[in-house]
N, C-alpha and C positions, 0 to 999 in steps of 0.2 A: 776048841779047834773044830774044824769041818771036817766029817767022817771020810771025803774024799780021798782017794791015795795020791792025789794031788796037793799040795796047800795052797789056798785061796787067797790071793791077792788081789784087792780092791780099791779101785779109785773113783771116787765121791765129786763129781764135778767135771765138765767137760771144756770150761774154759780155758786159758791162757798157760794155771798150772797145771791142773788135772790132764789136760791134751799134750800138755809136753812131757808130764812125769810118765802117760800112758805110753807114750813114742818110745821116750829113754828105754822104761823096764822090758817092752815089746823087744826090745834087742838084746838086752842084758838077762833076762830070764829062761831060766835052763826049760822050753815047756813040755820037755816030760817029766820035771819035777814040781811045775808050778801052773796052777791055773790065771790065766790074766785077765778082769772083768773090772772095763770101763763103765761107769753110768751116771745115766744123765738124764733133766727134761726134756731137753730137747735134742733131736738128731743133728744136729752139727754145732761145732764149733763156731761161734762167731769172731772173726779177726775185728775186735772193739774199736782199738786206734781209727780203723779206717769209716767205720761207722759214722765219724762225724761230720761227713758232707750227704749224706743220704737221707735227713730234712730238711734239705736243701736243693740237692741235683743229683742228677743218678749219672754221670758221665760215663758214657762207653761201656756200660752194663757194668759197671760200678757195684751193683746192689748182689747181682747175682757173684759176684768174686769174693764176696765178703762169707762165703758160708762154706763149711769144708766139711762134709759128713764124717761122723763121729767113726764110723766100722770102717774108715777106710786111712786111719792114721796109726793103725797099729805097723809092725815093719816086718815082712815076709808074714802080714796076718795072724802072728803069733798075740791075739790077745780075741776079747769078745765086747762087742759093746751089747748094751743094757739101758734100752731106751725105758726111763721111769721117774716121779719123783722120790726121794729118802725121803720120810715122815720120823723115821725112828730108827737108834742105834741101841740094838742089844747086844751089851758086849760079854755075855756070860761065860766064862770059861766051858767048853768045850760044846757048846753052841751059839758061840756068837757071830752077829749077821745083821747088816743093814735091814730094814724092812720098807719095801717100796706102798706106794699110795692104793695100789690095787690088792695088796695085801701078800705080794708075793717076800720072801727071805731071800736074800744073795749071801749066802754065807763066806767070813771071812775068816783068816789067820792074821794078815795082816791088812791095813786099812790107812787108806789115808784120806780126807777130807778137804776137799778145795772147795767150800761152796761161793765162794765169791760176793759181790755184793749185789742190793736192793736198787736198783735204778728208779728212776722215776720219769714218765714221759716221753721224748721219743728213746730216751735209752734205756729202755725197761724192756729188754727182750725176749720175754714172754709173750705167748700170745701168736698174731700172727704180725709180725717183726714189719711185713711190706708193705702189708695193707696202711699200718700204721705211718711208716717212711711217706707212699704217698699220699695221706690225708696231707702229712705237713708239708710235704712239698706242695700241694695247693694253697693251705692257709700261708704260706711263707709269702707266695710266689701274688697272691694277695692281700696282702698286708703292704701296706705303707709306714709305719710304724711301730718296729718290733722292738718289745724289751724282755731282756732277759734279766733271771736272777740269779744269781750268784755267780764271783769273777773267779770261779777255781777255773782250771788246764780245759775242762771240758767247754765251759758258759762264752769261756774267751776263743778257744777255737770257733766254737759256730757261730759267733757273732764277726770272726773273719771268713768264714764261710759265704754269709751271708753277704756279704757287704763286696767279698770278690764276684759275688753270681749276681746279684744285684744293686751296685755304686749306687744306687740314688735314691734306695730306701734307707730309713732312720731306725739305726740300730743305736738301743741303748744297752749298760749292762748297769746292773741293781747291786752292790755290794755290801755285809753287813759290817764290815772292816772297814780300817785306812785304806787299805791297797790292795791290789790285787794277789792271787793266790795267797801263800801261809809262810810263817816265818821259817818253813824251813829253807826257804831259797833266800839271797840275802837281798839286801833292800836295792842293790844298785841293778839288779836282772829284772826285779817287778818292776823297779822305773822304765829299765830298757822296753818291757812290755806295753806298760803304759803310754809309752812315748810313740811307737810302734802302733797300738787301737787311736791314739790320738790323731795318728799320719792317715788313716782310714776312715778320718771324722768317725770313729766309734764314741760314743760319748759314756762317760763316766760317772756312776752318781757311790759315791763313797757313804758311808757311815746310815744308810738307811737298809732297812726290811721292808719285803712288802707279803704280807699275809694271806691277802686272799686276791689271788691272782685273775678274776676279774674285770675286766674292763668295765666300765661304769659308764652311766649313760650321757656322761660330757663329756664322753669320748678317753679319760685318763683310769690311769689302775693310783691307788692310791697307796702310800708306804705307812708304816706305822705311824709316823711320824704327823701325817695329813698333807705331803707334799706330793699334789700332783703330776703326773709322768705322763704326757701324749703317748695314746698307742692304741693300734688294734689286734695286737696279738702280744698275748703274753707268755713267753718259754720258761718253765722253770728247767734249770740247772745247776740245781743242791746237790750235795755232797751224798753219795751214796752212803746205806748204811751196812752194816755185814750181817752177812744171811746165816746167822746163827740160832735164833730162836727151835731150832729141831735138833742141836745140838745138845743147849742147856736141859730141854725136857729127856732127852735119854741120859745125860750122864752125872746131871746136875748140875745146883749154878754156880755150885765153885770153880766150873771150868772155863770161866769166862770173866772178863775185868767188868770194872763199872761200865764200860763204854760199849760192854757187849762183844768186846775181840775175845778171840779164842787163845788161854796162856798157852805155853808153848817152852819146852825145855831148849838148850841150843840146837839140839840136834832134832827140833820139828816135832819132838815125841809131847803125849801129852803126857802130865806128872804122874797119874795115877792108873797112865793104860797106856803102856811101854809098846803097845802092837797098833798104836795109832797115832798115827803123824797125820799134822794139818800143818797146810800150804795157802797160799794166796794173799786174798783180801783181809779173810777172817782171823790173822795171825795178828796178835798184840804184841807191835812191835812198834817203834819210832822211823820208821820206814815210811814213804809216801806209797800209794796204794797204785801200782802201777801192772801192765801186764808184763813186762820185762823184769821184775820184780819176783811176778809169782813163778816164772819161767827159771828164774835163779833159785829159787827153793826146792825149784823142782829136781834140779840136776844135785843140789843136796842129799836129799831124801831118793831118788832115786840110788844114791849109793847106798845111804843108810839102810833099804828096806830089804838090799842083798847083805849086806854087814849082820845084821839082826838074824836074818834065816840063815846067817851060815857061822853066826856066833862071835861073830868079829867086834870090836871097837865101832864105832858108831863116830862120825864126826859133828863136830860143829859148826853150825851156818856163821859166818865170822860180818855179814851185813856188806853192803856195795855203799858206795857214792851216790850221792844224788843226782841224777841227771836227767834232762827233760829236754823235749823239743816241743815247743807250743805254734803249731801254726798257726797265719792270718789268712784261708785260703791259700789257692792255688800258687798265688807270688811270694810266697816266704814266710816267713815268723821270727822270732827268739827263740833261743838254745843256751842249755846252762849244764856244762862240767863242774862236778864237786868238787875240781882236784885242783892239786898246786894251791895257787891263789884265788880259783872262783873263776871259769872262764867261760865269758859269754860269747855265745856263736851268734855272726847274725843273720840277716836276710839270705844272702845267698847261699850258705850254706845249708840253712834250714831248708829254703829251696830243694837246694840239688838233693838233701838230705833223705826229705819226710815230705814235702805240703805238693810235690806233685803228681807219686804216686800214693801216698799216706803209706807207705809201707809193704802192701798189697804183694807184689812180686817177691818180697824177702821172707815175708810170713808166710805163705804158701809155699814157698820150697821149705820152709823148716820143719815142715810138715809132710814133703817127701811130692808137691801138688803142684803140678806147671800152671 
C-alpha cells in the first residue's frame, strides 16, 4: 500500500473507459480519504465515434470538438490528471505503483487499467492526431480511387464518409470474409448494410487480402490472391489490436488469453491481484470492442472500487446487448438492437440518430463540456 494517509486510487487510460470511470469515482470518492489520479499519453480524451469523418472533412471545426482535456473531467476537481506513458506495473504489497516512461512511480492501492487498443493509420492517435487528419484529407481529397481494407464498423463508416463528401470518387472495400463485419450481428443487418454501401455505388470485394498496401505501377494494389484493384490510395482499416503488451511483462503471461486480452473475474478484478480491475478493449470477453462498451464497465467497477475500499460485496458485470449504429456519412446508415428478435434501424433514424452530429454534443455533456 502507499505510505500516503490518503489511499491511492488510479486510472490507467484516458479513453472512453478510463474517462468515464475518472468522472464516476470524481463524485463518488470521499477526497479526504482518497487520493484520485488519472493518467494517460496523451492530454485529452478523444471522443473516437466522431473521428471518423476527419480523413475526410473537418466540418464546422469538427476536429477541434473531438478533444476534451484530460484535468478537466474530473467533477468539482476532485481528482489529478497525470500526463505519461505506463511501461510497467509493480504490484508489490505495500509499494505497489505504476511506473511512467520518464521513470517517475504513481503509487497505488487500488488500480484499474483501461489501455484500450492499437489503431493503425488515420486512427492511431498517437502522435500529432491533426497533422495526420490533414495529410489525409489531402490524399482523400486527391485521389480518385480509394480502396479500403477491411469491412468492420470503422472501414465501412469512412468509405460512407467518403463517398457523402465526395459522390464521384471510387470507393472500394477489401474484405477477408463473406460479408461484412463478424458473426456477431446476424446475417440479415450485414445484408441491410451491404445493400445500403451498394445504394452509394460503394463496391465490394469479398473473400480477398491484400498484404502490401502499395499501389503498383499500373496503377492497381494487388490482393493475395493476384486480383487486381484500380486505385491511388490505399486505407488500411484492420481490426485494432489490445494494448496489453506492458501488462503481460509486469504481471506475467498468464494474465492474458491466446488472443492477448486481458482475463478478467465478473467483477473486472484480475484473478490473482484483487486491487486491480481492467476495463475497456483489453478485457477478454465476447463483447464487440466498443466505446459504449467500456463506458458500461466503467459504471461497474466504479462501484466495485468503493465496495472493495469499504469492504463490501463487489458485483458482477452481467454483459449488454449488442447494439451498433454504422454510418454511411452525413445521410444515414444501418442500426442493429440485440433485443426481442433483432431489430434493425434504418436510414433515418441512424440519421437523426448518429451520422449528422456523430454524437459530438452527447459525448461532451457526458463529460460535464458544452
Amino acid at each position: 500500500m502507499s505510505n500516503s494517509t490518503r489511499k491511492n486510487v488510479v486510472v490507467v487510460g484516458g479513453g472512453s473507459g478510463g474517462a468515464t470511470l475518472a468522472r464516476i469515482l470524481s463524485k463518488s470518492l470521499d477526497a479526504s480519504k482518497y487520493s484520485l489520479v488519472l493518467v494517460d499519453a496523451r492530454d485529452s480524451l478523444v471522443l473516437t465515434p466522431a473521428t471518423i469523418r476527419l480523413p475526410v472533412a473537418n466540418p464546422d471545426g469538427l476536429e477541434d470538438s473531438v478533444f476534451i482535456p484530460l484535468k478537466d473531467i474530473f467533477i468539482n476537481g476532485n481528482g489529478t490528471f497525470r500526463q505519461g506513458t505506463v511501461v510497467a506495473i509493480d504490484p508489490r504489497v505495500g509499494d505497489s505503483a505504476v511506473v511512467l516512461d520518464n521513470g517517475d512511480r504513481v503509487p497505488y492501492d487500488v488500480l484499474t487499467l483501461s489501455p484500450g487498443s492499437t489503431w493503425y493509420g488515420s486512427f492511431d492517435f498517437s502522435g500529432d492526431i491533426k497533422a495526420r487528419w490533414a495529410e489525409d484529407r489531402k490524399n482523400v481529397k486527391n485521389a480518385q480511387n480509394v480502396v479500403i481494407v477491411g469491412a468492420g464498423a470503422v472501414g465501412i463508416e469512412l468509405s460512407g464518409e467518403i463517398k457523402s463528401e465526395y459522390p464521384h470518387k471510387s470507393v472500394t472495400i477489401v474484405q477477408g470474409g463473406s460479408s461484412v463485419l463478424n458473426d456477431a450481428y446476424p446475417a440479415k443487418y450485414r445484408k441491410a448494410l451491404q445493400d445500403a454501401m451498394a445504394a452509394k455505388k460503394i463496391t465490394f470485394v469479398r473473400n480477398e487480402y491484400i498484404d502490401d498496401l502499395q499501389v503498383q505501377s499500373d496503377g492497381q494494389v494487388k490482393t493475395r490472391s493476384g486480383k487486381g484493384i484500380k486505385a491511388d490510395l490505399v486505407i488500411p482499416a484492420y481490426g485494432p489490436k489490445p494494448n496489453t503488451g506492458f501488462i503481460t511483462q509486469s504481471l506475467g503471461s498468464d494474465v492474458l488469453s491466446p488472443n492477448k486480452y486481458v482475463k478478467v473475474q465478473p467483477t473486472f478484478q484480475l484473478v490473482n491481484h484483487p486491487n486491480i480491475f481492467v476495463i475497456g478493449d483489453a478485457v477478454d470477453n465476447t463483447e464487440q470492442k466498443q466505446a459504449a462498451k467500456a463506458a458500461a464497465h466503467a459504471a461497474v467497477v466504479g462501484g466495485n472500487i468503493i465496495a472493495l475500499l469499504e469492504g463490501k460485496a463487489l458485483n458482477p458485470y452481467k454483459g449488454s446487448a449488442e447494439m451498433i449504429a454504422i454510418t454511411l456519412g452525413k445521410e444515414g446508415g444501418q442500426g442493429y438492437l440485440g433485443v426481442l428478435w433483432g431489430i434493425i434501424l434504418g436510414n433515418w433514424v441512424v440519421k437523426s440518430m448518429k451520422a449528422k452530429t456523430l454524437l459530438v454534443p452527447r459525448m461532451r455533456a457526458m463529460y460535464g463540456q458544452s
